[in-house]
C-alpha positions as CSV (number, residue, x, y, z in Angstrom):
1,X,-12.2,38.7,-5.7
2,X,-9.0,41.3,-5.1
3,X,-6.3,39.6,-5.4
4,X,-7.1,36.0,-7.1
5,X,-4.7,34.6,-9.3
6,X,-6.3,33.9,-12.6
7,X,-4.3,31.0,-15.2
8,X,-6.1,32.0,-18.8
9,X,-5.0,29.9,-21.4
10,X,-6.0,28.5,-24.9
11,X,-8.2,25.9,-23.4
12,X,-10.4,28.4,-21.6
13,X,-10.5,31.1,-24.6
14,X,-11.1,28.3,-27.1
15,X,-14.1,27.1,-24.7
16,X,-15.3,30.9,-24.5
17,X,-15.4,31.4,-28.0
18,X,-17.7,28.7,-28.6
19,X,-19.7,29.7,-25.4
20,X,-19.7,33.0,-27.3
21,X,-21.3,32.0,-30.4
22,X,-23.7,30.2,-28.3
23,X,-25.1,33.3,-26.6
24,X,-24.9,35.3,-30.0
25,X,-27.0,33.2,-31.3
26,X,-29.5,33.0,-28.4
27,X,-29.1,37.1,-28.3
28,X,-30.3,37.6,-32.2
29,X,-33.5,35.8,-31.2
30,X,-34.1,38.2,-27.9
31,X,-35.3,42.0,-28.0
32,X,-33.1,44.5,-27.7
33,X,-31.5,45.4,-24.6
34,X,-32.6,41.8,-23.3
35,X,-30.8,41.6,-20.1
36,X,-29.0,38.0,-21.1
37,X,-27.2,36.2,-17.9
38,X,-24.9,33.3,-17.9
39,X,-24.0,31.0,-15.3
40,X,-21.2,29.1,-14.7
41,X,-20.7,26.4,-12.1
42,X,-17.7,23.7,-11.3
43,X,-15.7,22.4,-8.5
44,X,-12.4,24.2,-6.8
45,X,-9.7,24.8,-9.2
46,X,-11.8,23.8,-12.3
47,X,-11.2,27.1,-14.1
48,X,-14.8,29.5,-13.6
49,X,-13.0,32.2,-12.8
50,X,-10.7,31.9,-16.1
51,X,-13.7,31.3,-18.4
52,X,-15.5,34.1,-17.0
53,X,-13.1,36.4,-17.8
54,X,-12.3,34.4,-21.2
55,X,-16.1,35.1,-22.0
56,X,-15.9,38.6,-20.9
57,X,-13.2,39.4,-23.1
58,X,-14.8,37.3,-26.5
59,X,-18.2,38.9,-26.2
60,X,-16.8,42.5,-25.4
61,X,-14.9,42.1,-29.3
62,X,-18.8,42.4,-30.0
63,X,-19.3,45.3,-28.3
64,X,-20.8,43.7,-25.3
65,X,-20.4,45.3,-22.6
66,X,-19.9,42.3,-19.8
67,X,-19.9,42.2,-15.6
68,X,-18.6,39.4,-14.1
69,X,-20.3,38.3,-10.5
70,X,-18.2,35.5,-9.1
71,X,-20.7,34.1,-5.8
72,X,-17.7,33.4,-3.8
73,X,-18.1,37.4,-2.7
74,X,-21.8,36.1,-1.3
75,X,-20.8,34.3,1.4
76,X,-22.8,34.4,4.4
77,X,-19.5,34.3,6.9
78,X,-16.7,36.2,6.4
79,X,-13.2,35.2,5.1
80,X,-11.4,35.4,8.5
81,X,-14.3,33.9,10.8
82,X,-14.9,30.8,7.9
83,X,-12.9,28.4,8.7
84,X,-13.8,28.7,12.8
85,X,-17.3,28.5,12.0
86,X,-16.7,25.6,9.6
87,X,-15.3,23.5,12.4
88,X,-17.7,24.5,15.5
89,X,-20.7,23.8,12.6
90,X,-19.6,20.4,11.5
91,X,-18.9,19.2,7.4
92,X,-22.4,18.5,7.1
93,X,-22.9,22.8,7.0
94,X,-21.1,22.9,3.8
95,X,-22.9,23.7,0.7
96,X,-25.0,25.8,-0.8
97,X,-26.5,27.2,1.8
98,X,-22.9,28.9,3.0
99,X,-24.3,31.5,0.2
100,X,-26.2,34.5,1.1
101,X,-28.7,34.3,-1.8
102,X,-31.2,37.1,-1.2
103,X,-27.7,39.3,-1.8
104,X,-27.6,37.1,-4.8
105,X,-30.9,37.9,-6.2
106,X,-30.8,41.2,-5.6
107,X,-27.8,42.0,-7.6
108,X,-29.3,39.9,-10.5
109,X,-32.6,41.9,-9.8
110,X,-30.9,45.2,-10.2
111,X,-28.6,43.8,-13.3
112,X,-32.6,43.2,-14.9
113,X,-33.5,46.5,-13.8
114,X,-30.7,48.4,-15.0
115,X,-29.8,49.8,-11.7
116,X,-26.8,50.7,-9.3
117,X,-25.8,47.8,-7.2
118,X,-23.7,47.8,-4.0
119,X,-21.7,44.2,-4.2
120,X,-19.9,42.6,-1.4
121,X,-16.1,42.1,-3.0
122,X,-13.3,39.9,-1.0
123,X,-10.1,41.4,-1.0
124,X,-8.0,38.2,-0.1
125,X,-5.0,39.6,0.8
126,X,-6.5,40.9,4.4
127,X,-9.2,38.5,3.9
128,X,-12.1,41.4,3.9
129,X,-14.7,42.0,2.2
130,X,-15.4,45.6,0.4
131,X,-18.3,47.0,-1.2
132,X,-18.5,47.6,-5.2
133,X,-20.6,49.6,-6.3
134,X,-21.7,48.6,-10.0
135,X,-23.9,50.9,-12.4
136,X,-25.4,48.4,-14.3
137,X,-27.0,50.7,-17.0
138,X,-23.6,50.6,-18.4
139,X,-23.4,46.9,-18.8
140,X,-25.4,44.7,-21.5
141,X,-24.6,41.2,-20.0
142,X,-24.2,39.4,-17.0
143,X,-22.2,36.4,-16.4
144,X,-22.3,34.5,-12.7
145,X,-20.0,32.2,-11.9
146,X,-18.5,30.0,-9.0
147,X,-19.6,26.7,-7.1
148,X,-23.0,26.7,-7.0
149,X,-23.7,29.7,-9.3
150,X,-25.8,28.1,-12.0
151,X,-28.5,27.8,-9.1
152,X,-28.9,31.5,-9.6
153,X,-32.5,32.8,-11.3
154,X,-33.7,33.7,-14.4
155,X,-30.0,32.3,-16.0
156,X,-30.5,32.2,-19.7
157,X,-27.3,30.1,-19.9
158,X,-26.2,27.5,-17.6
159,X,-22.5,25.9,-18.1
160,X,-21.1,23.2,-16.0
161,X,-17.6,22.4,-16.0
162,X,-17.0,18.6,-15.6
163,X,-13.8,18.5,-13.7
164,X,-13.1,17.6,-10.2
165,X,-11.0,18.7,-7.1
166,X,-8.9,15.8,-7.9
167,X,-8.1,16.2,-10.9
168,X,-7.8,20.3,-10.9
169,X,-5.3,20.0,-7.6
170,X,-2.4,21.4,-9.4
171,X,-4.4,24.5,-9.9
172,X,-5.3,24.9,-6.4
173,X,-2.1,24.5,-5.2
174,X,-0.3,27.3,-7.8
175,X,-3.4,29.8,-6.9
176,X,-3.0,29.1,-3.1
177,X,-6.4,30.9,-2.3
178,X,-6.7,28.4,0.3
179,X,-3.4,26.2,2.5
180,X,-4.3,22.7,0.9
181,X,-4.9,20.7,4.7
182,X,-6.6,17.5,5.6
183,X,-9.5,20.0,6.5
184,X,-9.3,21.6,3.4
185,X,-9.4,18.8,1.4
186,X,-12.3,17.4,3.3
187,X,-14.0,20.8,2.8
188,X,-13.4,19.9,-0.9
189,X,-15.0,16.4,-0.8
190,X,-18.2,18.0,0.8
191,X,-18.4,20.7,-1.8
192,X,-17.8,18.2,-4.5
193,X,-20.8,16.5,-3.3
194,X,-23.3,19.4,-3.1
195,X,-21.7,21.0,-6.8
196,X,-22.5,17.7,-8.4
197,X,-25.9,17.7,-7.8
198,X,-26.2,21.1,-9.9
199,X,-25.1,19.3,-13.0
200,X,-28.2,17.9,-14.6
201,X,-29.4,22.0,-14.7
202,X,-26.8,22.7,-17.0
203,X,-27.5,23.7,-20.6
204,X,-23.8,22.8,-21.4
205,X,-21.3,21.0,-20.3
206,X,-17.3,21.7,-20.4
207,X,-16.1,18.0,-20.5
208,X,-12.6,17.2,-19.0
209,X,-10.6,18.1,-22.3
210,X,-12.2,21.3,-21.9
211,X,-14.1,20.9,-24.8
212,X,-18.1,22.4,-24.9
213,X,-20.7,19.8,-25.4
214,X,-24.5,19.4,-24.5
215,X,-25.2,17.1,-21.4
216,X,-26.5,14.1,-23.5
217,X,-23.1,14.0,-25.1
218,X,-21.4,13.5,-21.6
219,X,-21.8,10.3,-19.4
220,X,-21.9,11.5,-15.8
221,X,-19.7,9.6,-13.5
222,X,-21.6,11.0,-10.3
223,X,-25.6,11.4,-10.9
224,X,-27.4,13.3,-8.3
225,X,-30.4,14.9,-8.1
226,X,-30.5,19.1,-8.5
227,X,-31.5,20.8,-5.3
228,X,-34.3,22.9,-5.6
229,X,-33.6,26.8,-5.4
């Protein structure tokens, strides 16, 4: 997104550096030019967009050259007409589905096939959305990230991060992508639910001191049951 406010700090690069030696080691095992992809899911606020980069920046000190896809550009309903459409539809329409995932696909289907790739890209400041377009025979890895990203296919990597709305509200507040409303925070509540469900997909889980640990290492405070893709 054009014009997101990112908050990088030690937590998030100490977290990508030991997501890095993870997919280091799961890329000496592949072929060459294996087209790797790693996904990254968590609620508002709870730092994706930081540890994407974070990641980005470790792996490319290996000379990997690294796109970052963040879903919230996939939207099915445009920035400006969102909210509206949120309120005729009902809170019951938020979720995954609020993702345009044959756009989805296709850009991890041209990231495989080592093709150009016209992506949708939100400029928040007019609240648009543009079109990238991305030659992906110039990049070795892929990393998706945002709510509901580690429902993506063919993810080699999937990495949840264990935090909630409530407790990441500071950060939503100082990044302002959104006014923080009653209708905002319900829109939060009903995204909670539907992002929680993804966990039990994840290969790793970023626990709430930011630390990286596999998913039998982390009691889950809110089971649910993965949606199928």
């Amino acid at each position: 997104m054009l014009g997101d406010i990112l908050l990088i700090n030690d937590m998030h690069k100490e977290a990508a550096a030991a997501i890095c030696e993870r997919v280091l080691s799961d890329l000496e095992k592949k072929e060459d030019r294996y087209r790797y992809i790693v996904g990254i899911s968590g609620e508002s606020g709870s730092g994706k967009s930081e540890l994407s980069h974070a990641l980005g920046k470790a792996l490319k000190a290996h000379h990997i050259r690294v796109k970052v896809v963040h879903t919230d550009n996939y939207y099915k309903i445009q920035p400006l007409l969102r909210e509206e459409w949120r309120r005729n539809k009902g809170f019951e329409m938020i979720g995954q589905e609020e993702y345009d995932w044959v756009k989805i696909k296709k850009t991890i289907r041209d990231y495989k096939e080592e093709q150009e790739c016209m992506m949708p890209c939100v400029d928040l400041i007019p609240e648009q959305v543009d079109k990238l377009l991305v030659d992906f025979t110039k990049i070795d890895l892929l990393i998706v990230d945002g709510l509901y990203a580690i429902r993506a296919p063919e993810l080699d990597l999937r990495i949840y991060i264990d935090l909630t709305y409530h407790e990441t509200k500071i950060n939503q507040i100082i990044r302002m992508k959104e006014a923080i409303t009653d209708f905002r925070l319900n829109i939060l509540e009903r995204e909670h639910q539907a992002v929680r469900k993804l966990r039990p997909m994840a290969n790793l889980i970023i626990d709430k001191a930011y630390q990286l640990k596999h998913p039998d290492e982390v009691e889950d405070e809110y089971p649910g049951t993965p949606d199928e893709e």
